[in-house]
C-alpha positions as CSV (number, residue, x, y, z in Angstrom):
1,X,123.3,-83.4,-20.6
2,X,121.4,-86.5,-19.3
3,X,121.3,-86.2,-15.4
4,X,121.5,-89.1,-13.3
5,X,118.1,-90.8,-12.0
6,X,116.7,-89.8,-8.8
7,X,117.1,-93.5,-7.2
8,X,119.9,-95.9,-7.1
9,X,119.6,-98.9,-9.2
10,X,118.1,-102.2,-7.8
11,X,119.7,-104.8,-10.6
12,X,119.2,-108.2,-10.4
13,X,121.9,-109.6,-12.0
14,X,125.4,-110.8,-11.1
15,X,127.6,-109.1,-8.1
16,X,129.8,-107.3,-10.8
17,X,127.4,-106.2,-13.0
18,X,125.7,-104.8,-9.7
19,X,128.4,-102.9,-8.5
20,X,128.5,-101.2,-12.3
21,X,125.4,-100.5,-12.3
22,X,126.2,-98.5,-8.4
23,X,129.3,-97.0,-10.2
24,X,127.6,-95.4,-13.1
25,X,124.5,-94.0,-11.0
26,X,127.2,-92.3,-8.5
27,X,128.9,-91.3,-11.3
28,X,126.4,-89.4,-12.9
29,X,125.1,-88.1,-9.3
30,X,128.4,-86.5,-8.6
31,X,128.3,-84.9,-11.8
32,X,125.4,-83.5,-11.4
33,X,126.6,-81.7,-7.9
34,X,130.0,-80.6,-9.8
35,X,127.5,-79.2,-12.3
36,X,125.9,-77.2,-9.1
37,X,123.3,-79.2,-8.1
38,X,121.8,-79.7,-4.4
39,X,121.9,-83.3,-3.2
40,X,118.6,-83.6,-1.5
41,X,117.8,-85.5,1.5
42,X,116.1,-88.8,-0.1
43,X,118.8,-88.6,-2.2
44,X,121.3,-88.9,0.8
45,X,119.4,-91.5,3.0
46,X,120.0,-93.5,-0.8
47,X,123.8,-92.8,-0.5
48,X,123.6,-94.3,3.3
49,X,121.9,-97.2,2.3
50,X,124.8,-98.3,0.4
51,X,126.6,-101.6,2.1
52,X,129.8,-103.4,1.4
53,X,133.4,-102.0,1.4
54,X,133.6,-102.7,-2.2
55,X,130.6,-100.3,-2.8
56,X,131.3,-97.8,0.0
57,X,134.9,-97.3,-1.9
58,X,133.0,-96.6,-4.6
59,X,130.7,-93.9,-2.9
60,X,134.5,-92.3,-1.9
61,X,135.5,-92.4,-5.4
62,X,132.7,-90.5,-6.6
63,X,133.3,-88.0,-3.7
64,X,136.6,-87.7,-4.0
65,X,135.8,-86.4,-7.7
66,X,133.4,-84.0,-6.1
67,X,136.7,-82.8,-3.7
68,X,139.0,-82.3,-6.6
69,X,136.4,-80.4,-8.6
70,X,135.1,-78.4,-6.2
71,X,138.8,-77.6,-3.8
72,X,141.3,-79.2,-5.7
73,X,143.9,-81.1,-4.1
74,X,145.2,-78.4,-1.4
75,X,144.6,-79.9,2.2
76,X,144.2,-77.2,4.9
77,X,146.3,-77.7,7.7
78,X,145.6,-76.3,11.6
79,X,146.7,-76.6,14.8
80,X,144.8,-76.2,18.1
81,X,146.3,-75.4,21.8
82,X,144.0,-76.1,25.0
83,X,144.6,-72.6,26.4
84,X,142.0,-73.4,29.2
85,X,141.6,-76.8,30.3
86,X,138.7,-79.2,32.8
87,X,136.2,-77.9,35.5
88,X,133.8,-76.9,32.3
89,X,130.4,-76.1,33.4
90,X,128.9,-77.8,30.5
91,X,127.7,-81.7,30.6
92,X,128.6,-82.8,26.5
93,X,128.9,-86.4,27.0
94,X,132.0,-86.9,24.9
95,X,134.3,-84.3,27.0
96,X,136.6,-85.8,30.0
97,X,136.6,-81.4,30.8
98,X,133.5,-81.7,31.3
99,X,132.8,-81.2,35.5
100,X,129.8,-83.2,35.5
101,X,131.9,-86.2,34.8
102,X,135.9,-85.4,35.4
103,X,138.6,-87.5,34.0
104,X,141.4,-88.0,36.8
105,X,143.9,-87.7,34.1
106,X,142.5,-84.9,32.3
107,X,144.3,-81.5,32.8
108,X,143.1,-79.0,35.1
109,X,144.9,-75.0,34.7
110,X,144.2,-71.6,34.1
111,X,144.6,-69.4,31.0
112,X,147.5,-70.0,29.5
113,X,150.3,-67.1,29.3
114,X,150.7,-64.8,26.2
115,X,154.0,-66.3,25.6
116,X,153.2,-69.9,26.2
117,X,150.8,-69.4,23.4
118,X,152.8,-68.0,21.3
119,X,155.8,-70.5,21.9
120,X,153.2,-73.1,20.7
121,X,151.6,-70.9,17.6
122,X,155.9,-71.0,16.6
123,X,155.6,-74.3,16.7
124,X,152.4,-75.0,15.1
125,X,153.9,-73.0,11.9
126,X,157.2,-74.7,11.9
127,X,155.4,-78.1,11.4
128,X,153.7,-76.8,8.1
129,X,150.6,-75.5,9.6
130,X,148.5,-72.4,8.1
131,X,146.2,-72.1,10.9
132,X,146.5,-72.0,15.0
133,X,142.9,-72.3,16.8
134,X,143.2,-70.9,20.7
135,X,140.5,-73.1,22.0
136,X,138.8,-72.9,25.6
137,X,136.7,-74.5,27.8
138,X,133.1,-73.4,29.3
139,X,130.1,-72.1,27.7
140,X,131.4,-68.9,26.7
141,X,132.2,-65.0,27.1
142,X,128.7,-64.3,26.0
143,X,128.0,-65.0,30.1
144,X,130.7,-63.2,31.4
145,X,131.0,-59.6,32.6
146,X,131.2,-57.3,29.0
147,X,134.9,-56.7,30.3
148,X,136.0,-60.1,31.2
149,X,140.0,-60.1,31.4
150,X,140.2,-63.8,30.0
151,X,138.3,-62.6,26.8
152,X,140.9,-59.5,26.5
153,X,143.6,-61.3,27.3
154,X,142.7,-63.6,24.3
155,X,142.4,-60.6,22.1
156,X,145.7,-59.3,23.2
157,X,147.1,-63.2,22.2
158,X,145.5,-63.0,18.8
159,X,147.1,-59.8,18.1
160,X,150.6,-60.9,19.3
161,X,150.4,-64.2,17.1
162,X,149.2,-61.5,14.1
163,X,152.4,-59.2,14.6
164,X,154.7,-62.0,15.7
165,X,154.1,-65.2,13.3
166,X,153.0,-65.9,10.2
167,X,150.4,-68.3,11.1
168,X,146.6,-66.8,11.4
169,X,145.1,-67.0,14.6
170,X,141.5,-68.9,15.1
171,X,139.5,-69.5,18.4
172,X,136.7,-71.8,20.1
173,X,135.8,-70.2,23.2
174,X,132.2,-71.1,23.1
175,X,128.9,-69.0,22.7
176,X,129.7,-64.8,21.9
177,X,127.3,-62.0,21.5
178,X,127.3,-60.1,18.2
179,X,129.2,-57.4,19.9
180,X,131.8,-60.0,21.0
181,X,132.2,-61.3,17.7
182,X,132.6,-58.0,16.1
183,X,135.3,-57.6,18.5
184,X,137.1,-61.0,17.9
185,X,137.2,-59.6,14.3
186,X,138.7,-56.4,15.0
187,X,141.6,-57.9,16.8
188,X,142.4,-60.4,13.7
189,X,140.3,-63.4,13.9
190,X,138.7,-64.5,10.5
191,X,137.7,-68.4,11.8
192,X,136.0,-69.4,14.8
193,X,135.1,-72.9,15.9
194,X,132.2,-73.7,17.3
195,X,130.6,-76.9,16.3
196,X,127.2,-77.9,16.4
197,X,128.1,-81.8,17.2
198,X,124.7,-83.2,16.6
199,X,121.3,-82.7,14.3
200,X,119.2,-81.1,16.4
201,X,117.2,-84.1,16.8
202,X,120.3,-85.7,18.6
203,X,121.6,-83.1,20.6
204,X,119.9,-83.1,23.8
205,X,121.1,-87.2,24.0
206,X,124.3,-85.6,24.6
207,X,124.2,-82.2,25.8
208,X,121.5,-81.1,28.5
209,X,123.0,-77.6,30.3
210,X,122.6,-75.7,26.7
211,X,120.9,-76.4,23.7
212,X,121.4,-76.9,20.0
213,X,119.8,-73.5,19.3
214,X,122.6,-72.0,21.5
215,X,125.0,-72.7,19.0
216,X,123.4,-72.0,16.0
217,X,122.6,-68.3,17.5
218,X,126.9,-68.5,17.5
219,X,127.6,-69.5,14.6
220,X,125.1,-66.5,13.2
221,X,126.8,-63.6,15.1
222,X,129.9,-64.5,13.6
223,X,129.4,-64.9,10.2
224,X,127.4,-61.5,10.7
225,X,130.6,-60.4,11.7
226,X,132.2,-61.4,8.8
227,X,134.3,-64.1,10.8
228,X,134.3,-67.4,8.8
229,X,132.7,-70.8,10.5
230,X,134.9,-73.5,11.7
231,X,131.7,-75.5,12.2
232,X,130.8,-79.4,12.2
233,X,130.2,-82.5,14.5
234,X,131.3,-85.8,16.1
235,X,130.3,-88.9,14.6
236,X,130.2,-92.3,16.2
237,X,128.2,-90.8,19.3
238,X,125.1,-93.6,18.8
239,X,123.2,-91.2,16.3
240,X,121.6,-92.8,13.1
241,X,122.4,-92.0,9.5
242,X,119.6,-89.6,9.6
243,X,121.2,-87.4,12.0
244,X,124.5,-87.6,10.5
245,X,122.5,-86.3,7.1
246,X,120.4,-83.9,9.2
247,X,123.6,-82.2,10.6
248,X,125.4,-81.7,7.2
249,X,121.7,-80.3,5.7
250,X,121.6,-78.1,8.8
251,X,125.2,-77.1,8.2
252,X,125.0,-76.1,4.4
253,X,121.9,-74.1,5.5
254,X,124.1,-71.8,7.9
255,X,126.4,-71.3,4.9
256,X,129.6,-72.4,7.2
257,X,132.9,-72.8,5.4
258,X,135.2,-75.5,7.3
259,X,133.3,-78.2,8.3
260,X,135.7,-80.4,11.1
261,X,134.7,-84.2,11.3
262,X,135.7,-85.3,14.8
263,X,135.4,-89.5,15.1
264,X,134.1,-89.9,18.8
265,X,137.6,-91.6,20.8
266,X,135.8,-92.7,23.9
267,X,136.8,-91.1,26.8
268,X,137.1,-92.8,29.9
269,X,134.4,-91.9,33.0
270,X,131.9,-90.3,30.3
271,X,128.9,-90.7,29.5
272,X,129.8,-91.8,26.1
273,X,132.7,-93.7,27.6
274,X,131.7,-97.1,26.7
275,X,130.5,-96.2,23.3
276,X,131.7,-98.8,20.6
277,X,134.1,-96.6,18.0
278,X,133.2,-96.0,14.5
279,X,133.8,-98.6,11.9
280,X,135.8,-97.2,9.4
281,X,133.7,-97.8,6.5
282,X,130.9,-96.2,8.2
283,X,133.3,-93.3,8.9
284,X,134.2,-93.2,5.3
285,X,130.6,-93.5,4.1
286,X,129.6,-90.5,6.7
287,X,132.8,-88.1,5.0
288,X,131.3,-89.1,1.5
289,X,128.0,-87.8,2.1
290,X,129.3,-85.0,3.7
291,X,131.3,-83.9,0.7
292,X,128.4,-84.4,-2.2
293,X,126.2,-82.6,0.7
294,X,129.3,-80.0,1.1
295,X,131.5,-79.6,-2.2
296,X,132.7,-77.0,-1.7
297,X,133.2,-76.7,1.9
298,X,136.6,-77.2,3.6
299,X,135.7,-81.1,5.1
300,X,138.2,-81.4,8.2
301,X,139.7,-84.5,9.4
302,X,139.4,-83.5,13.3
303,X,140.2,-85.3,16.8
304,X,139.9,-89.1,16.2
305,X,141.0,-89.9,12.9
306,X,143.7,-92.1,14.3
307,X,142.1,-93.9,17.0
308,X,139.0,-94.8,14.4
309,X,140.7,-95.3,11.0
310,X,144.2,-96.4,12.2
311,X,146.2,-97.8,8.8
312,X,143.1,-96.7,6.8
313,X,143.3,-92.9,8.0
314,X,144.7,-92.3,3.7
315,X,141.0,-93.6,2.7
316,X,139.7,-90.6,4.5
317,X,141.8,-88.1,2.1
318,X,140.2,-90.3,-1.0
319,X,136.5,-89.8,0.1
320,X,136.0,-86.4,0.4
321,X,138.4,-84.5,3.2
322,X,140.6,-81.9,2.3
323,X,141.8,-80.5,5.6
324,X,143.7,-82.3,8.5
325,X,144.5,-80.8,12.4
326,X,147.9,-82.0,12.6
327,X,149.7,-82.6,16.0
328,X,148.0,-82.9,19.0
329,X,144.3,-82.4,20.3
330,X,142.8,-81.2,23.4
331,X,143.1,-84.2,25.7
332,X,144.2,-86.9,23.3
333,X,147.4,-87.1,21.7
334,X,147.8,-86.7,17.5
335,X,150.4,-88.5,15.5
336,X,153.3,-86.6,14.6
337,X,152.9,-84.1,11.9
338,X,156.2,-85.3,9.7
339,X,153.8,-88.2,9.4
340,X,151.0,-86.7,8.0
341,X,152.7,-84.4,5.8
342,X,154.5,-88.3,4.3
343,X,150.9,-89.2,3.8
344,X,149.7,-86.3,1.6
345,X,152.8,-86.5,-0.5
346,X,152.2,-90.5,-0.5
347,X,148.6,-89.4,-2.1
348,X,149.6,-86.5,-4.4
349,X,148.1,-84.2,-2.3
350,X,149.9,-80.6,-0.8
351,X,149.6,-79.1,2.7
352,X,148.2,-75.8,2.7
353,X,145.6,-73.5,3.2
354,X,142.7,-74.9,1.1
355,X,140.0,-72.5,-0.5
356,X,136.5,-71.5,1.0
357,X,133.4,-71.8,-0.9
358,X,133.3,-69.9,-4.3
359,X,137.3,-69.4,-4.1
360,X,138.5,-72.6,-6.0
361,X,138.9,-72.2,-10.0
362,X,139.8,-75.1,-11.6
Protein backbone atom coordinates (compact mmCIF):
# COMPACT_ATOMS: atom_id res chain seq x y z
CA UNK A 1 0.00 0.00 0.00
CA UNK A 2 1.28 3.52 -1.00
CA UNK A 3 0.47 5.82 2.08
CA UNK A 4 -0.49 9.29 1.58
CA UNK A 5 2.35 12.08 1.70
CA UNK A 6 3.06 13.78 4.87
CA UNK A 7 2.00 17.46 3.38
CA UNK A 8 -0.98 18.61 1.60
CA UNK A 9 -0.48 19.54 -1.96
CA UNK A 10 0.30 23.12 -3.10
CA UNK A 11 -0.89 22.77 -7.03
CA UNK A 12 -0.75 25.52 -9.18
CA UNK A 13 -3.16 24.86 -11.51
CA UNK A 14 -6.81 25.50 -12.07
CA UNK A 15 -9.46 25.81 -8.96
CA UNK A 16 -10.83 22.21 -9.94
CA UNK A 17 -7.93 20.51 -10.57
CA UNK A 18 -6.82 22.01 -6.99
CA UNK A 19 -9.59 20.83 -5.13
CA UNK A 20 -8.67 17.11 -6.68
CA UNK A 21 -5.62 17.32 -5.88
CA UNK A 22 -7.04 18.20 -1.78
CA UNK A 23 -9.50 15.25 -2.38
CA UNK A 24 -7.08 12.60 -3.17
CA UNK A 25 -4.35 13.66 -0.40
CA UNK A 26 -7.34 13.48 2.31
CA UNK A 27 -8.31 10.53 0.72
CA UNK A 28 -5.28 8.67 1.13
CA UNK A 29 -4.73 10.39 4.86
CA UNK A 30 -7.95 8.89 6.07
CA UNK A 31 -7.02 5.65 4.87
CA UNK A 32 -4.19 5.63 6.42
CA UNK A 33 -5.88 6.37 10.01
CA UNK A 34 -8.69 3.52 9.13
CA UNK A 35 -5.51 1.44 8.53
CA UNK A 36 -4.57 2.51 12.33
CA UNK A 37 -2.41 5.16 11.97
CA UNK A 38 -1.85 8.23 14.46
CA UNK A 39 -2.54 11.61 12.83
CA UNK A 40 0.22 13.71 14.13
CA UNK A 41 0.13 17.25 15.10
CA UNK A 42 1.81 18.91 11.90
CA UNK A 43 -0.32 16.82 10.25
CA UNK A 44 -3.42 18.39 11.94
CA UNK A 45 -2.32 22.15 11.89
CA UNK A 46 -2.25 20.96 7.72
CA UNK A 47 -5.91 19.83 8.01
CA UNK A 48 -6.82 23.48 9.79
CA UNK A 49 -5.20 25.20 7.28
CA UNK A 50 -7.68 24.19 4.85
CA UNK A 51 -10.09 27.24 3.57
CA UNK A 52 -13.27 27.37 1.59
CA UNK A 53 -16.58 25.52 2.19
CA UNK A 54 -16.06 23.66 -0.94
CA UNK A 55 -12.74 22.18 0.56
CA UNK A 56 -13.79 22.10 4.26
CA UNK A 57 -16.81 19.73 2.85
CA UNK A 58 -14.29 17.87 1.57
CA UNK A 59 -12.17 17.46 4.88
CA UNK A 60 -15.96 16.12 6.36
CA UNK A 61 -16.11 13.65 3.61
CA UNK A 62 -12.98 12.15 4.38
CA UNK A 63 -14.01 12.11 8.00
CA UNK A 64 -17.03 10.94 7.70
CA UNK A 65 -15.34 7.75 6.03
CA UNK A 66 -13.13 7.57 9.07
CA UNK A 67 -16.73 7.65 11.30
CA UNK A 68 -18.29 4.85 9.27
CA UNK A 69 -15.14 2.72 9.42
CA UNK A 70 -14.26 3.14 12.61
CA UNK A 71 -18.24 3.34 14.61
CA UNK A 72 -20.38 2.62 11.87
CA UNK A 73 -23.52 4.47 11.46
CA UNK A 74 -25.13 4.01 15.16
CA UNK A 75 -25.51 7.56 16.77
CA UNK A 76 -25.49 7.53 20.56
CA UNK A 77 -28.13 9.16 22.05
CA UNK A 78 -28.22 10.95 25.86
CA UNK A 79 -30.11 13.00 27.88
CA UNK A 80 -28.97 15.28 30.68
CA UNK A 81 -31.18 16.77 33.82
CA UNK A 82 -29.73 19.90 35.85
CA UNK A 83 -30.30 18.07 39.19
CA UNK A 84 -28.47 21.15 40.94
CA UNK A 85 -28.69 24.38 39.46
CA UNK A 86 -26.60 28.37 39.89
CA UNK A 87 -24.75 29.81 42.97
CA UNK A 88 -21.59 27.52 41.57
CA UNK A 89 -18.47 28.44 43.32
CA UNK A 90 -16.51 28.07 40.21
CA UNK A 91 -15.67 31.22 37.70
CA UNK A 92 -15.82 29.15 33.91
CA UNK A 93 -16.49 32.07 31.81
CA UNK A 94 -19.11 30.32 29.65
CA UNK A 95 -21.52 29.28 32.71
CA UNK A 96 -24.58 31.83 33.52
CA UNK A 97 -24.37 29.20 37.19
CA UNK A 98 -21.53 30.42 37.66
CA UNK A 99 -21.76 32.95 41.02
CA UNK A 100 -19.01 35.06 40.00
CA UNK A 101 -21.22 36.30 37.24
CA UNK A 102 -25.09 35.18 37.80
CA UNK A 103 -27.59 35.20 35.13
CA UNK A 104 -31.05 36.81 36.49
CA UNK A 105 -32.79 34.27 34.46
CA UNK A 106 -30.78 31.32 35.26
CA UNK A 107 -32.26 28.79 37.76
CA UNK A 108 -31.37 28.77 41.24
CA UNK A 109 -32.69 25.24 43.47
CA UNK A 110 -31.51 22.51 45.51
CA UNK A 111 -30.96 18.84 44.70
CA UNK A 112 -33.58 17.61 42.96
CA UNK A 113 -35.89 14.78 44.51
CA UNK A 114 -35.42 10.98 43.76
CA UNK A 115 -38.64 10.95 41.98
CA UNK A 116 -38.26 14.11 40.07
CA UNK A 117 -35.26 12.49 38.57
CA UNK A 118 -36.66 9.61 37.82
CA UNK A 119 -39.88 11.13 36.24
CA UNK A 120 -37.38 12.85 33.82
CA UNK A 121 -34.90 9.63 33.32
CA UNK A 122 -38.82 8.06 32.06
CA UNK A 123 -38.93 10.54 29.87
CA UNK A 124 -35.51 10.70 28.60
CA UNK A 125 -36.05 6.87 27.57
CA UNK A 126 -39.38 7.37 26.04
CA UNK A 127 -37.83 9.86 23.50
CA UNK A 128 -35.32 7.19 22.18
CA UNK A 129 -32.51 7.90 24.47
CA UNK A 130 -29.92 5.12 25.74
CA UNK A 131 -28.23 7.33 28.21
CA UNK A 132 -29.50 9.76 31.19
CA UNK A 133 -26.40 12.03 32.70
CA UNK A 134 -27.42 13.51 36.40
CA UNK A 135 -25.40 16.57 36.12
CA UNK A 136 -24.51 19.09 39.02
CA UNK A 137 -23.16 22.23 39.71
CA UNK A 138 -19.84 23.17 41.89
CA UNK A 139 -16.51 21.87 41.96
CA UNK A 140 -17.21 18.62 43.23
CA UNK A 141 -17.67 15.87 46.13
CA UNK A 142 -14.00 15.40 46.20
CA UNK A 143 -14.25 18.78 48.72
CA UNK A 144 -17.06 17.75 50.61
CA UNK A 145 -17.28 15.84 53.97
CA UNK A 146 -16.37 11.82 52.92
CA UNK A 147 -20.23 11.38 53.92
CA UNK A 148 -21.84 14.15 52.06
CA UNK A 149 -25.80 13.41 51.86
CA UNK A 150 -26.02 15.14 48.29
CA UNK A 151 -23.32 12.58 46.95
CA UNK A 152 -25.47 9.57 48.67
CA UNK A 153 -28.45 10.82 47.72
CA UNK A 154 -27.13 10.71 43.99
CA UNK A 155 -25.98 7.14 44.53
CA UNK A 156 -29.35 6.19 45.86
CA UNK A 157 -30.85 8.02 42.38
CA UNK A 158 -28.55 6.08 40.20
CA UNK A 159 -29.57 2.87 41.73
CA UNK A 160 -33.32 3.70 41.48
CA UNK A 161 -32.95 4.68 37.61
CA UNK A 162 -30.91 1.06 37.49
CA UNK A 163 -33.85 -1.07 39.08
CA UNK A 164 -36.63 1.20 37.71
CA UNK A 165 -35.82 2.06 33.83
CA UNK A 166 -34.14 0.82 31.21
CA UNK A 167 -31.99 3.71 30.55
CA UNK A 168 -28.28 3.71 32.12
CA UNK A 169 -27.54 6.28 34.52
CA UNK A 170 -24.30 8.72 33.90
CA UNK A 171 -23.23 11.83 36.05
CA UNK A 172 -21.11 15.21 35.97
CA UNK A 173 -20.82 16.32 39.45
CA UNK A 174 -17.37 17.69 39.07
CA UNK A 175 -13.91 16.64 40.57
CA UNK A 176 -14.07 12.96 42.79
CA UNK A 177 -11.43 11.23 44.67
CA UNK A 178 -10.39 7.61 43.62
CA UNK A 179 -12.41 6.33 46.45
CA UNK A 180 -15.43 8.42 45.22
CA UNK A 181 -15.25 7.10 41.91
CA UNK A 182 -14.87 3.54 43.01
CA UNK A 183 -17.97 4.19 44.70
CA UNK A 184 -19.95 5.91 41.80
CA UNK A 185 -19.12 2.49 40.10
CA UNK A 186 -20.45 0.33 42.63
CA UNK A 187 -23.81 1.93 42.65
CA UNK A 188 -24.12 1.48 38.61
CA UNK A 189 -22.41 4.31 36.94
CA UNK A 190 -20.15 3.19 33.86
CA UNK A 191 -19.87 7.08 32.22
CA UNK A 192 -19.02 10.16 33.93
CA UNK A 193 -18.67 13.61 32.35
CA UNK A 194 -16.27 15.81 33.16
CA UNK A 195 -14.81 17.78 30.42
CA UNK A 196 -11.63 19.37 30.14
CA UNK A 197 -13.08 22.51 27.97
CA UNK A 198 -9.82 23.85 26.84
CA UNK A 199 -5.92 22.78 25.94
CA UNK A 200 -4.19 23.42 28.71
CA UNK A 201 -2.65 26.31 27.11
CA UNK A 202 -6.20 27.94 27.02
CA UNK A 203 -7.64 27.15 30.18
CA UNK A 204 -6.75 29.54 32.64
CA UNK A 205 -8.34 32.42 29.79
CA UNK A 206 -11.44 30.97 31.07
CA UNK A 207 -11.26 29.30 34.26
CA UNK A 208 -9.17 30.89 37.22
CA UNK A 209 -10.70 29.16 40.77
CA UNK A 210 -9.30 25.53 39.52
CA UNK A 211 -7.02 24.43 37.08
CA UNK A 212 -6.73 22.24 34.00
CA UNK A 213 -4.72 19.66 35.97
CA UNK A 214 -7.81 19.44 38.24
CA UNK A 215 -9.61 17.75 35.75
CA UNK A 216 -7.36 15.68 34.28
CA UNK A 217 -6.53 14.12 37.95
CA UNK A 218 -10.68 13.38 37.37
CA UNK A 219 -10.84 11.98 34.52
CA UNK A 220 -7.81 9.45 35.79
CA UNK A 221 -9.55 8.30 39.01
CA UNK A 222 -12.34 7.21 37.02
CA UNK A 223 -11.12 5.42 34.31
CA UNK A 224 -9.01 3.74 37.25
CA UNK A 225 -12.22 2.88 38.38
CA UNK A 226 -13.19 1.38 35.43
CA UNK A 227 -15.95 4.11 34.76
CA UNK A 228 -15.76 5.24 31.09
CA UNK A 229 -14.91 9.11 30.20
CA UNK A 230 -17.63 11.36 28.89
CA UNK A 231 -14.85 13.81 28.24
CA UNK A 232 -14.29 16.90 25.69
CA UNK A 233 -14.62 20.77 25.26
CA UNK A 234 -16.35 23.95 24.03
CA UNK A 235 -15.32 25.40 20.97
CA UNK A 236 -15.93 28.89 19.81
CA UNK A 237 -14.57 30.32 23.28
CA UNK A 238 -11.71 32.68 21.29
CA UNK A 239 -9.04 29.78 21.29
CA UNK A 240 -6.92 29.23 18.12
CA UNK A 241 -6.79 26.09 16.00
CA UNK A 242 -3.87 25.03 17.99
CA UNK A 243 -5.81 24.69 21.03
CA UNK A 244 -8.59 23.09 19.50
CA UNK A 245 -5.79 20.38 18.11
CA UNK A 246 -3.97 20.45 21.50
CA UNK A 247 -7.29 19.46 23.34
CA UNK A 248 -8.22 16.47 21.07
CA UNK A 249 -4.12 15.38 21.31
CA UNK A 250 -4.52 15.79 25.02
CA UNK A 251 -7.82 13.81 24.96
CA UNK A 252 -6.61 10.71 22.89
CA UNK A 253 -3.67 10.64 25.42
CA UNK A 254 -6.17 10.08 28.49
CA UNK A 255 -7.61 7.25 26.37
CA UNK A 256 -11.38 8.86 26.99
CA UNK A 257 -14.15 7.20 25.04
CA UNK A 258 -17.15 9.85 24.42
CA UNK A 259 -15.80 12.90 23.42
CA UNK A 260 -18.98 15.76 23.77
CA UNK A 261 -18.39 18.86 21.36
CA UNK A 262 -20.22 21.68 23.04
CA UNK A 263 -20.45 25.01 20.39
CA UNK A 264 -20.04 28.02 22.91
CA UNK A 265 -24.09 29.78 22.87
CA UNK A 266 -23.15 32.98 24.50
CA UNK A 267 -24.59 33.50 27.64
CA UNK A 268 -25.72 36.74 28.68
CA UNK A 269 -23.72 38.64 31.78
CA UNK A 270 -20.56 36.30 31.19
CA UNK A 271 -17.53 36.72 30.62
CA UNK A 272 -17.71 35.17 27.33
CA UNK A 273 -21.05 36.86 26.85
CA UNK A 274 -20.25 38.96 23.92
CA UNK A 275 -18.15 36.29 22.24
CA UNK A 276 -18.97 36.14 18.36
CA UNK A 277 -20.54 32.33 17.73
CA UNK A 278 -18.74 29.82 15.70
CA UNK A 279 -19.02 29.88 11.99
CA UNK A 280 -20.24 26.75 10.94
CA UNK A 281 -17.62 25.73 8.67
CA UNK A 282 -15.10 26.36 11.25
CA UNK A 283 -17.33 24.25 13.54
CA UNK A 284 -17.43 21.60 10.90
CA UNK A 285 -13.65 21.84 10.22
CA UNK A 286 -13.03 21.58 14.27
CA UNK A 287 -15.52 18.02 14.34
CA UNK A 288 -13.30 16.75 11.25
CA UNK A 289 -10.11 16.94 12.94
CA UNK A 290 -11.53 15.70 15.92
CA UNK A 291 -12.66 12.49 14.24
CA UNK A 292 -9.20 11.63 12.12
CA UNK A 293 -7.57 12.72 15.65
CA UNK A 294 -10.37 10.37 17.42
CA UNK A 295 -11.73 7.45 15.10
CA UNK A 296 -12.78 5.63 17.14
CA UNK A 297 -14.01 7.66 19.85
CA UNK A 298 -17.79 8.35 20.37
CA UNK A 299 -17.61 12.40 18.89
CA UNK A 300 -20.80 14.05 20.68
CA UNK A 301 -22.80 16.73 19.25
CA UNK A 302 -23.28 18.67 22.83
CA UNK A 303 -25.06 21.99 24.02
CA UNK A 304 -25.01 24.43 21.02
CA UNK A 305 -25.35 22.66 17.96
CA UNK A 306 -28.53 24.51 17.25
CA UNK A 307 -27.76 27.95 18.11
CA UNK A 308 -24.30 27.59 15.90
CA UNK A 309 -25.16 25.36 12.95
CA UNK A 310 -28.91 26.14 12.64
CA UNK A 311 -30.23 24.48 9.14
CA UNK A 312 -26.67 23.05 8.72
CA UNK A 313 -26.81 21.05 12.19
CA UNK A 314 -27.11 17.44 9.31
CA UNK A 315 -23.42 18.62 8.06
CA UNK A 316 -22.29 17.93 11.52
CA UNK A 317 -23.50 14.13 11.34
CA UNK A 318 -21.50 14.03 7.75
CA UNK A 319 -18.11 15.21 9.27
CA UNK A 320 -17.38 13.01 11.80
CA UNK A 321 -20.17 12.97 14.94
CA UNK A 322 -21.84 9.93 15.83
CA UNK A 323 -23.59 10.85 19.07
CA UNK A 324 -26.30 13.62 19.68
CA UNK A 325 -27.77 14.91 23.51
CA UNK A 326 -31.22 15.12 22.47
CA UNK A 327 -33.81 17.47 24.32
CA UNK A 328 -32.88 19.98 26.50
CA UNK A 329 -29.53 21.35 28.12
CA UNK A 330 -28.65 22.75 31.32
CA UNK A 331 -29.82 26.41 30.90
CA UNK A 332 -30.56 26.50 27.23
CA UNK A 333 -33.28 24.86 25.58
CA UNK A 334 -32.76 21.76 22.80
CA UNK A 335 -34.95 21.13 19.85
CA UNK A 336 -37.39 18.53 20.21
CA UNK A 337 -36.08 15.05 20.03
CA UNK A 338 -38.96 13.75 17.31
CA UNK A 339 -36.79 16.20 15.30
CA UNK A 340 -33.63 14.86 15.56
CA UNK A 341 -34.62 11.40 15.46
CA UNK A 342 -36.40 12.74 11.49
CA UNK A 343 -32.86 13.93 10.88
CA UNK A 344 -30.89 10.65 11.45
CA UNK A 345 -33.44 8.73 9.50
CA UNK A 346 -33.24 11.75 6.78
CA UNK A 347 -29.29 10.77 6.72
CA UNK A 348 -29.49 6.94 6.92
CA UNK A 349 -28.27 6.97 10.23
CA UNK A 350 -30.06 4.99 13.55
CA UNK A 351 -30.34 6.21 17.12
CA UNK A 352 -28.68 4.12 19.49
CA UNK A 353 -26.01 3.38 21.71
CA UNK A 354 -22.94 3.64 19.53
CA UNK A 355 -19.65 1.47 20.33
CA UNK A 356 -16.58 2.57 22.40
CA UNK A 357 -13.10 2.21 21.15
CA UNK A 358 -12.05 -1.33 19.98
CA UNK A 359 -15.96 -2.47 20.16
CA UNK A 360 -17.05 -1.68 16.46
CA UNK A 361 -16.48 -4.69 13.75
CA UNK A 362 -17.27 -3.80 10.51
Amino acid sequence: MVLASSRPPSPTNSPADRQGTLQAWLTGLSQRIIDGDRLTREEALQLAAIEGEENILLLCEAANNIREACCGNVVDLCSIINVKSGNCSENCGFCSQSSHHPDPDSPIYGLKTEAEILEQARAAAAAGAKRFCLVSQGRGPKYHSPKDREFEQILATVRQIIQETNIKPCCALGEVTPEQAQQLREAGVTRYNHNLEASANYYDKVVTTHTWQDRVDTVKNLKAAGIQACTGGILGMGESWEDRIDLALALRELEVESVPLNLLNPRPGTPLGEQQKLNPYDALKAIAIFRFILPQQIIRYAGGREAVMGELQDLGLKAGINAMLVGHYLTTLGQPPEQDQKLLASLGLEGGEAPIPGEYQS
